[in-house]
N, C-alpha and C positions, 0 to 999 in steps of 0.2 A: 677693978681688975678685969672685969669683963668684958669693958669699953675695948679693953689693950689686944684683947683676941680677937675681938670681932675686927676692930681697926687694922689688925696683921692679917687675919682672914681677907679683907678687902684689899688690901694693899697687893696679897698676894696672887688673889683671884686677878684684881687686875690692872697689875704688871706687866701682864705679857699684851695687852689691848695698845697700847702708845706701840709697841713695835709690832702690833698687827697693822694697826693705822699705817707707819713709816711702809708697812711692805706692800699695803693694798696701792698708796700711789703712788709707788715706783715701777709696779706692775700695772698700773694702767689698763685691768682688766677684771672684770667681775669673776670672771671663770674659775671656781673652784670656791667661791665663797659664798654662803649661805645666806641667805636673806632672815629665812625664819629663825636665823639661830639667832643674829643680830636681836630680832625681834624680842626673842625670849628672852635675853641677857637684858632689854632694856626695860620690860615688862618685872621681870626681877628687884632689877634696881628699883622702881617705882614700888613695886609692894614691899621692899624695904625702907623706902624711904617715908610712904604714906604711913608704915609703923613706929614711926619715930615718934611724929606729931600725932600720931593716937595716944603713943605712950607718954606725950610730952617730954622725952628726950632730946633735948637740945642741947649735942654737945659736937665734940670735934669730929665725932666719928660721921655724923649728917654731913659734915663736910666732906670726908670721906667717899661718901653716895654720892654726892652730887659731881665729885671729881672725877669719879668712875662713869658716871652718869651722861658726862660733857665729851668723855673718851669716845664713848661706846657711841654718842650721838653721830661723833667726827665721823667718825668709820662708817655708818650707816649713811653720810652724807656723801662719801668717798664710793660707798656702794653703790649709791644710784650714779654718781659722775661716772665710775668704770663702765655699767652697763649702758650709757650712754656712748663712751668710746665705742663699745663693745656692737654696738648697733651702726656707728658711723663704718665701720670698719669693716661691717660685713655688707653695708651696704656698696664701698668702693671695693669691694671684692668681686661682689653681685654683678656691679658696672663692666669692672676689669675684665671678668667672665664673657660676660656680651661682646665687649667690643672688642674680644681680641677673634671673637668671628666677624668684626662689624668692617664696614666700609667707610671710610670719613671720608668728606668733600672739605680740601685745602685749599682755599683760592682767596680772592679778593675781596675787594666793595662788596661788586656785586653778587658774588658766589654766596656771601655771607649772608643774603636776603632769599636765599632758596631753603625753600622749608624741608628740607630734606626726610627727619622724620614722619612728617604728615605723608609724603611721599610716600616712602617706604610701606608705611601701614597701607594708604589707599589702593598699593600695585601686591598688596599682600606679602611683601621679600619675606622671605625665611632665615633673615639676618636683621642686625641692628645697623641705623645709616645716622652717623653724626654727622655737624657742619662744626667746622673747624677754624672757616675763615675767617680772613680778619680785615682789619681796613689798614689799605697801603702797602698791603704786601708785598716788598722785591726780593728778588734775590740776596741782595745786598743782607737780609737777615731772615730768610723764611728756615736760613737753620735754628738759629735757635727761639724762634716761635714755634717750630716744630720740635726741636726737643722739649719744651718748655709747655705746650697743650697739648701734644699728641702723641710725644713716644710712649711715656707712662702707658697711654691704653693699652699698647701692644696692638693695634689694628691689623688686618688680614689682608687688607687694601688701601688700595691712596688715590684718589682722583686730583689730580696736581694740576692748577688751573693758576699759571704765574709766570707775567713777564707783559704784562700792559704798562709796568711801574719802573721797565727796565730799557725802555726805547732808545733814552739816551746812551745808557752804557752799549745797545748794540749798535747804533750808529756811531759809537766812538768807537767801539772794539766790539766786534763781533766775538769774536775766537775767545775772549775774557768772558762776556754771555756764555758759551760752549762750556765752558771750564767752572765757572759758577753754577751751572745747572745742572751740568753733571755729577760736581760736589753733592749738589743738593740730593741729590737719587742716590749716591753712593752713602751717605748719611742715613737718610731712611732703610735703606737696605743693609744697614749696620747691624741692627739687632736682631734682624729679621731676612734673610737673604732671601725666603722664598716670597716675600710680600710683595702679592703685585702692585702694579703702579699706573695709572693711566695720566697723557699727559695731554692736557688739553690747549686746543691754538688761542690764540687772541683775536679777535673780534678787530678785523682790518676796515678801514673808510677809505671812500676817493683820496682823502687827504691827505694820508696815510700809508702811505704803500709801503714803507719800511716791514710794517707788521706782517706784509704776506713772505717778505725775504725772513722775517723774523720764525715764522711760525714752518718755513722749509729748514730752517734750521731746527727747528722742536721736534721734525715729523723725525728729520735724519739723529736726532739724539735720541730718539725715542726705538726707532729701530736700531742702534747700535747696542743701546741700554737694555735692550728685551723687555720694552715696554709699548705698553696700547697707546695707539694714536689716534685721538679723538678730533675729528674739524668741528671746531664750533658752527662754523657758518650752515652746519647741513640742519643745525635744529631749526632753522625755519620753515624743512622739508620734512620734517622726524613730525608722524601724530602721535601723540602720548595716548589717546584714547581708544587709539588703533590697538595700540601692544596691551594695555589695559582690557578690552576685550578678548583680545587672544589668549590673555593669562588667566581669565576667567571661566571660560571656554574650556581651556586646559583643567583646570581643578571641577571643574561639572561634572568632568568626564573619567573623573579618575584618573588622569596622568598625570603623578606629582611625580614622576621619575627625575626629571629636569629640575626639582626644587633642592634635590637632594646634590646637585652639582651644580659647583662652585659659579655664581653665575655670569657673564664675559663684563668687563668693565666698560666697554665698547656700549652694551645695549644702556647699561646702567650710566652709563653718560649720556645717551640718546635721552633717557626718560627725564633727568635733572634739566636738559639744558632747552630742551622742546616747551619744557613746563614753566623756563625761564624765560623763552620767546615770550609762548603764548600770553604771558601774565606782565610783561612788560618791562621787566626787567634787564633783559639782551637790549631791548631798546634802549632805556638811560643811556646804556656802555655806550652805544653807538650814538649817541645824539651828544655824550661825552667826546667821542673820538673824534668826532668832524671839527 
């Protein structure tokens, strides 16, 4: 008779454990559940089940234990998988955070081989600097490559480096290039209307001359669009360890005034694409181009 109580005591105590389980992984999240309590309900179980086999009790109700025992584990296993979400979760928050001060570099091949962050830290920014790029990028789809790696961040800036992949569409149609590109800047400034945008030329050769009518077309959408127009060609004039010094210079001496504002896309493409001269990079594109 006393099997029958204890085995409804257990039954009842834990009852409500399968729909704690069912609730902990549809919630998907540690937050509000106890660890140490887990702990003690399993510790529990255990010194009543080591009292079984002390007493040599071996009947249905040990099954009992062990059934409660398998629940209580589930849930505990369900505990560490939540605070697992629970930590990926805050770490893309953490991210999302940064880069919605941050500045991403969109471009190409070669934009894609600029180390941007190493950058960033070595000139000291007081912002977070992603690379975004990708290989083969045209217009033809840098929308939804863009929705697809880069709007999630929410970024503050966009350094748009695209249209080496689109020569043939503007020599077949220029005005179709105009209206694709435009798209594409009206898209990014979807979610975000104040988000600047800087737009970078393409890297023209003797061979080539398309790309210089190409890139008077970029400068003129660029100033229609109310965005920075960056020439690539002047980073072989641009010293990165010019402005490098100066910025050090600056912080020696206590004027971090200019850190605290917002800082031109203009120079911050100076420093990406000088460092992409210097290191050899602008070159491939041009030994590409010819």
């Amino acid at each position: 008779m006393g099997s029958l109580f204890e085995t409804a005591m257990l039954v009842c105590f834990g009852f409500s454990w399968p729909l704690n389980v069912i609730k902990a992984y549809k919630a998907k999240s540690a937050k509000g559940t106890s660890l140490a309590f887990i702990l003690l309900i399993i510790t529990g179980y255990l010194a009543g089940i080591t009292a079984k086999f002390i007493n040599n009790q071996m009947n249905y109700v040990l099954l009992v234990y062990f059934l409660n025992l398998v629940i209580v584990l589930t849930n505990l296993a369900i505990y560490f998988r939540n605070r697992s979400l629970d930590r990926r979760t805050e770490i893309m928050i953490r991210t999302n955070n940064e880069a919605n001060d941050a500045v991403i570099l969109f471009g190409g091949a070669a934009d894609k081989e600029i180390p941007v962050a190493e950058i960033a830290q070595s000139y000291e920014f007081n912002f977070k600097m992603y690379n975004r790029s990708t290989f083969n990028l045209s217009l033809k789809d840098a929308k939804k490559v863009f929705s697809e790696k880069v709007e999630s961040m929410n970024p503050e800036a966009i350094i748009l480096h695209i249209g080496s992949n689109d020569i043939d569409l503007f020599n077949r149609n220029s005005a179709e290039f105009d209206i694709k590109y435009i798209d594409l800047i009206a898209s990014i400034k979807k979610t975000n209307k104040e988000r600047r945008i800087a737009l970078v030329s393409n890297i023209d050769s003797s061979n080539h001359h398309a790309f210089d009518e190409m890139n008077r077309h970029i400068k003129a959408i660029a100033d229609s669009e109310h965005c920075t127009f960056v020439d690539i060609n002047n980073a072989k004039l641009w010293n990165p360890e010019s402005t490098k010094k100066l910025m050090s210079f600056m912080y020696n001496i206590g004027f971090d005034q200019p850190l605290n504002i917002k800082k031109p896309l203009g120079d911050i493409s100076e420093i990406l694409y000088s460092y992409a001269y210097q290191n050899g990079i602008l070159h491939a594109v041009e030994s590409q181009a010819v």
